[in-house]
N, C-alpha and C positions, 0 to 999 in steps of 0.2 A: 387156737388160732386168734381166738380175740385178747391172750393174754400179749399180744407182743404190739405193738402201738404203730397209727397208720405212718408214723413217718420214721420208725426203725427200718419198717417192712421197705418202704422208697429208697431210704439209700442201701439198704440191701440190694433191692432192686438194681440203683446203680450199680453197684461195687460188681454184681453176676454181668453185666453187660461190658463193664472195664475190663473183667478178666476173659470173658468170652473174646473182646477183641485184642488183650494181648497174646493167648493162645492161637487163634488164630495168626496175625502176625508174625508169633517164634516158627510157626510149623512153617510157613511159606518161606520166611527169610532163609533158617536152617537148611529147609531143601533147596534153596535158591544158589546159599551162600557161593563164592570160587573156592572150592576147596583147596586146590593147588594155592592160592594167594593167604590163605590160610594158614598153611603146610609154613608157608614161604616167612610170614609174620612170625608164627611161632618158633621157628628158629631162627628169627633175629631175635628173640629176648620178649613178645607180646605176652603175658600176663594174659590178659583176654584171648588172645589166641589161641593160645594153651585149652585155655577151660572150653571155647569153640570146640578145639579138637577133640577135646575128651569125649564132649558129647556127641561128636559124629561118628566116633569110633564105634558104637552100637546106637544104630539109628534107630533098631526097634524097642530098645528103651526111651529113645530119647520120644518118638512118634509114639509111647503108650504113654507118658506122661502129659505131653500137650493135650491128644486125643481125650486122655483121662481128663484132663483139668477142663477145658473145653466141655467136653460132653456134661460134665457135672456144674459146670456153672449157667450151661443154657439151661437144665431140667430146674435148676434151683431159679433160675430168673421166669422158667415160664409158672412154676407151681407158687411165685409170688406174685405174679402179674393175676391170676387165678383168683387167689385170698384177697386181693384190692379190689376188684370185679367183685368175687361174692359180696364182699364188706360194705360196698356202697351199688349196689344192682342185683339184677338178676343173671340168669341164663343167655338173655341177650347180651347183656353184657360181655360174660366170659366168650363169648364167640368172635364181640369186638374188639376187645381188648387182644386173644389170642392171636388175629388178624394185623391188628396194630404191631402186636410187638414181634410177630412173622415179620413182617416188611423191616422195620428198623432192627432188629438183628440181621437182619439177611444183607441191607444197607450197608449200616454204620458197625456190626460187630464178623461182619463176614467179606464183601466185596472189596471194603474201604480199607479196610486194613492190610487185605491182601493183594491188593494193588500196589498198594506206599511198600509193603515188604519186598512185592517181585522188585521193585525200583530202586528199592534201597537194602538190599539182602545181608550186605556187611553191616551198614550202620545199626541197621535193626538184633540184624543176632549177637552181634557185639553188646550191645545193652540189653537183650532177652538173657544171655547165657547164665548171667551168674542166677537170678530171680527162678530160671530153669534148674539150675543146677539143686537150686533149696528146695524145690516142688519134689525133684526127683530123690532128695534124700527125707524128704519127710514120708512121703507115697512112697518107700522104695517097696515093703512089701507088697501091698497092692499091683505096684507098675510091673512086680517080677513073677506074681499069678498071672497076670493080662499074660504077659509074654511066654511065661511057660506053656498057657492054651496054645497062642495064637501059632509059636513056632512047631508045638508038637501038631495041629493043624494042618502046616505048610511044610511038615515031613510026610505025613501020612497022603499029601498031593503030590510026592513027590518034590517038593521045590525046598532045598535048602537053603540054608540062613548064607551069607556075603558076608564075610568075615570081613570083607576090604570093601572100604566106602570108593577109595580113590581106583578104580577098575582100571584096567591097560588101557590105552588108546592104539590106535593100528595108524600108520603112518598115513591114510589118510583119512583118519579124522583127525591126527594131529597136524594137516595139514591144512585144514578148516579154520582149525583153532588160530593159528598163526596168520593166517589171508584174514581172518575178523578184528586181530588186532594191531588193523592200521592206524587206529588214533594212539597207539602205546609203543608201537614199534615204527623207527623209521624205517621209509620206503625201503631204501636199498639193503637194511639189515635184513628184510621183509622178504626181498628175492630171497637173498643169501641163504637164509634159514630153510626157503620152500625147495633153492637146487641141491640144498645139502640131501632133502628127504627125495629129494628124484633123484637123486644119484643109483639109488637102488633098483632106477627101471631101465638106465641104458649098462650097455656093456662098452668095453675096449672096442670092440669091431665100429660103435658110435662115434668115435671121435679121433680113431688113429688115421695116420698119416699112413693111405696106402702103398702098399709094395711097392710100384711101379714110380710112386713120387717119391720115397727113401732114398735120399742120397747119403751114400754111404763109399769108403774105399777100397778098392780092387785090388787084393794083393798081385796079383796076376800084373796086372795092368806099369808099365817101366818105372823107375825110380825119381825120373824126371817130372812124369802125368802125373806123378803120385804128390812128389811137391807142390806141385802148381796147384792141383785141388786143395792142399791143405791152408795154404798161402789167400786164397780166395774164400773157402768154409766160409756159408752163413748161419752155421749152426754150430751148438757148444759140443754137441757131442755126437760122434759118426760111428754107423756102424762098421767093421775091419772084418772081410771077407775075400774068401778067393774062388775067382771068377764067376760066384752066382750067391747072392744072398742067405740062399739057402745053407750054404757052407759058412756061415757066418763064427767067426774065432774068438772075437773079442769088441768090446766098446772104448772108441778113444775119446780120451775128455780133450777139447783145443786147449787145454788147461795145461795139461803134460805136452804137448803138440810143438805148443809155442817155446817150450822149453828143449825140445829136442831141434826145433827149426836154427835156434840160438846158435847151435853147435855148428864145426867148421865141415863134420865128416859124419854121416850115419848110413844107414840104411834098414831096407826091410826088416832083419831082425831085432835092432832096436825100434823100430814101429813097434810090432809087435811085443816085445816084452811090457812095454807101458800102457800097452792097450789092458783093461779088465775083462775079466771073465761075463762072457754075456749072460744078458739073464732074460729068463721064457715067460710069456705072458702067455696060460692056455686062454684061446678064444670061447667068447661068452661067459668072461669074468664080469661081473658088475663093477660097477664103478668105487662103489663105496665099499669094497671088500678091496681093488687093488689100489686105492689108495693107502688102508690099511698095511697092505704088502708093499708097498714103496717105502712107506716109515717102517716095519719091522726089518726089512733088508738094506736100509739107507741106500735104496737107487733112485734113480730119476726117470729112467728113460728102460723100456721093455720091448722087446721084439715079439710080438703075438703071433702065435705057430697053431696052427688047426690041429685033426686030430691025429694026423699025416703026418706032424712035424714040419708042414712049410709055412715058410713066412707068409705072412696074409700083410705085416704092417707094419708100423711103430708107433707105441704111445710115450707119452712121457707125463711126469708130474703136474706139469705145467699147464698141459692139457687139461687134467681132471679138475686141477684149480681154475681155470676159467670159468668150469662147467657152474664152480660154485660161485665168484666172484665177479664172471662177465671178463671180458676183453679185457687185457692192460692197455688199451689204447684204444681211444676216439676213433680213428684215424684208419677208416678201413684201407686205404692204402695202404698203410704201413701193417697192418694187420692182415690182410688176404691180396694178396698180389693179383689175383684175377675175379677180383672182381670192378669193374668201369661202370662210376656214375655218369650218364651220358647229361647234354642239355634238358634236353625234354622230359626231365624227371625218370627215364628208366633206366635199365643195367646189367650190363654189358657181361653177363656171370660166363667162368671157364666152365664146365661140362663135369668135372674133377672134384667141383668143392662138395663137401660134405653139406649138408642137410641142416643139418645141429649148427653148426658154425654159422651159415647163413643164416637160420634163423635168428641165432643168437645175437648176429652183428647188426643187422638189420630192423629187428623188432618181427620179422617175419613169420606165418603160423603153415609152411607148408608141412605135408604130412612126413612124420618121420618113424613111422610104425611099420615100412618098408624097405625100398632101397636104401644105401648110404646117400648116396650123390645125388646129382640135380640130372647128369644125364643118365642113370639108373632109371630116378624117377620117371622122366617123361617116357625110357624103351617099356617102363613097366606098363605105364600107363597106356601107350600106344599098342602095346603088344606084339613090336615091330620094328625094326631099326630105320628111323625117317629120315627121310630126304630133307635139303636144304629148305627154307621157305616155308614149312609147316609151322601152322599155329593149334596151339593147343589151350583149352583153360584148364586151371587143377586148383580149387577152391575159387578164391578171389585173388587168381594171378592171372594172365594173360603171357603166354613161354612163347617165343617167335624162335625159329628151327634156324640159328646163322650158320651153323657150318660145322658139317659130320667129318668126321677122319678116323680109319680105323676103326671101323665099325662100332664109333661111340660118338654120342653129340659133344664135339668141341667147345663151341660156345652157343650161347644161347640169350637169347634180349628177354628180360623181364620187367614186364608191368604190372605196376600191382594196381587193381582197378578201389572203387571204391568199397569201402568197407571193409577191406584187409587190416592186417595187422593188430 
């Protein structure tokens, strides 16, 4: 003890407190680091990233090497702080000095470091990795006994080793991910990305244009009526059925339409031949499974049949792309034909509209884990088919009852009170 001189012993002293707080620092950074941005570096060509990766491929080499080097340079810094105490003191001594150098490792080689790492995770393990990497090939016996306890250990508990550092994510924690990275991603790419991952919670029955509003043409119906719908169509493409939906034959594009209206002489059977073979949408398809099936079939537009075989509806492509994209137009006018912003700030909604779409258009949160429609909702809510003049609230909306037909509310006045939306 007395052969090695008091101020060898001091910067040794140093040197055990520098590595205490660079281990420190690697482990926190390392566990901290984004892996994925990692992932992402290294295969753009990072040199650093690389050797990052490498070492996170087996975290419990990487965690017995720090642990190792860490653990061995605090006993080496407290059994010199010890020999400085004996060398000029006593027993009281060693108790104050022990005391002393407790708090400033706990400080300066544990808190501090591991603060700056959680805050700075990449910069840090990025300059830790390589200095890691030489520990771990000089220690590799050693670091490979530690691990061979530690995992035959954590067999005998039952609990195996995680072969894969980067674990699955489930659509909503990668939905988390996505909402935290509003200062990286713009806003609207921001939607985009979260109604792509909710695609998977509505079905067809959410956003198709019901049976009763499918306008579609009537073989049945004279050659004259049948012109004059085709000549007015505010849609590209109509269902071709005779005389009930259900008996539906084919799909007309106004594509082909426009080009048979051209002509000087046709009729029904030319309809029909240009019309395509329809195609069946079973109800309670998710969204993100029949978008899927729109691009493997190259169609647009589906007719959803229950389990009966009858029509419930129509969706189309264009539909599900909103779901992701939002409205192609400002302009709820020109977007939902019934629904009327009045002066007084409220609105004037048809009974008809779907749920999804109002909210969508609007910015609105009413609930859509039930009915389709708005007057769905309130008979659901009511429990009861109401009369004109009833008011209801359902969250932070305020539904005034204007006018029942048909055993369905027609239209209905909405206010949205404070703290909606």
């Amino acid at each position: 003890m007395t052969a090695i001189s008091t101020g060898l012993l001091i910067w040794l002293l140093v040197l055990m407190l520098l590595l205490s707080v660079f281990f420190s620092a690697a482990e926190t950074a390392m566990m901290s680091v984004n892996r994925y941005r990692v992932r992402h570096l290294e295969k753009s060509g990072s040199a650093v990233a690389r050797r990052v990766s490498r070492l996170l491929q087996r975290t419990d080499r990487l965690l017995g090497v720090v642990l190792l080097g860490n653990t061995f340079s605090n006993i080496l810094a407290s059994s010199i702080a010890t020999m400085l105490a004996l060398r000029y003191g006593d027993e009281v001594w060693v108790a104050v000095v022990a005391f002393v150098l407790g708090m400033v490792m706990l400080i300066f080689a544990e808190v501090a470091p591991k603060t700056v790492a959680a805050r700075y995770p990449e910069r840090v393990a990025f300059s830790a990795a390589r200095l890691l990497e030489l520990c771990l090939w000089l220690f590799y016996p050693l670091v490979w006994l530690i691990n061979v306890a530690a995992n035959g250990m954590l067999r005998l508990l039952g609990m195996a080793r995680d072969h894969d550092p980067l674990q699955q994510l489930s659509s909503d924690e990668l939905r988390i991910v996505v909402n935290e990275a509003s200062g990286l991603i713009p806003k609207r790419h921001q939607r985009m990305l979260v109604n792509i991952l909710d695609l998977e919670k509505a079905t067809v029955e959410d956003i198709m244009v019901p049976r009763n509003e499918v306008t579609g043409i009537d073989l049945g119906d004279d050659l004259e009526d049948i012109q004059e719908q085709l000549k007015n169509a505010q849609y590209t493409r109509l269902p071709l059925y005779y005389d009930d939906i259900d008996q539906t034959v084919g799909m007309l594009h106004m594509r082909d339409v426009v080009v048979l209206l051209s002509r000087e002489h046709w009729g029904k059977d030319e309809l029909r031949a240009i019309a395509e073979q329809p195609y069946f949408v079973p109800a309670g398809t998710p969204l993100n499974t029949q978008l899927l099936k729109f691009q493997r079939h190259k169609r647009r537009a589906g007719l959803v049949v229950d389990e009966y075989g009858d029509v419930e509806g129509l969706v189309t492509l264009e539909d599900i792309l909103e779901e992701i994209v939002g409205e192609f137009t400002t302009d709820i006018s020109e977007s939902i034909r019934d629904i009327y912003p009045q002066p007084d700030g409220s609105f004037l909604v048809d009974g008809s509209v779907n749920i999804r779409v109002l909210n969508r258009m609007l910015g609105w949160r009413l609930p859509i884990d039930g009915p389709k429609t708005l007057s769905g909702l309130i008979i659901d809510h009511l429990e009861v088919i109401p009369e004109s003049g009833i008011s209801i609230k359902i969250g932070n909306y305020a539904l005034e009852i204007v006018q029942v037909m048909d055993n369905m509310v027609k239209t209905v006045r909405v206010r949205v009170m404070a703290g909606a939306g």
